[in-house]
N, C-alpha and C positions, 0 to 999 in steps of 0.2 A: 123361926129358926129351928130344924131340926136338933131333937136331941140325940145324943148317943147312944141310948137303951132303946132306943124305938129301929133304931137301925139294927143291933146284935138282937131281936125279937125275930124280924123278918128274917132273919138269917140262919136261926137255928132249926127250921123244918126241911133245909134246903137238904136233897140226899145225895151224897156224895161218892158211891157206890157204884160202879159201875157192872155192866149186866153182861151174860155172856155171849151176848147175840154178837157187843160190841168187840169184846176179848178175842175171840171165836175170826172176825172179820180183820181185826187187826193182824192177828197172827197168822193168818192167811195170806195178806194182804204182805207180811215183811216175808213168808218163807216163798211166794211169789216171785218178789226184788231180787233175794238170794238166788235161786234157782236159773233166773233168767238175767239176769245182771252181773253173778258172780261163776254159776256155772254154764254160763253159755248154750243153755239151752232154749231155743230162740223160736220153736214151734211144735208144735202137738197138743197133749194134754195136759202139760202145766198150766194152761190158759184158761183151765178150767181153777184153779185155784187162784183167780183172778175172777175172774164171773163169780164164783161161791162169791167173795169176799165185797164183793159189790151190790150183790144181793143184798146181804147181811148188813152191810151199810145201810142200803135202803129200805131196810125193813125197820131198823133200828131209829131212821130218821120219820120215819111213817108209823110208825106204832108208838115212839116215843118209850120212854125209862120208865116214866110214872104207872105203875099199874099194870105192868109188863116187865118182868123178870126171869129171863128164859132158862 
């Protein structure tokens, strides 16, 4: 039977921080939605702050948190 201190053990290295690569992509990612969802702009270069923000996603899923703090 597990005990309950072996569980709050593994649990307190865990880091709960988040990094800016992830900040960075999210924020991009909502002023994207805005831009094209609420101001109607439907083509050109805001498409690029959709690209950055996917990027950044996948860099952040491919390099990982740990050890990597941008």
């Amino acid at each position: 039977m597990a005990q309950p201190g072996k569980v709050k053990e593994r649990h307190e290295g865990v880091e709960t921080r988040m990094n800016l690569t992830l900040i960075s992509a999210i924020a991009l990612l909502v002023a994207w939605i805005v831009i094209v969802f609420v101001a109607h702009v439907g083509s050109g270069p805001v498409h690029l702050l959709y690209a950055t923000a996917v990027v950044l996603l996948a860099r952040r899923v491919v390099v990982g948190a740990r050890g990597f703090l941008s």
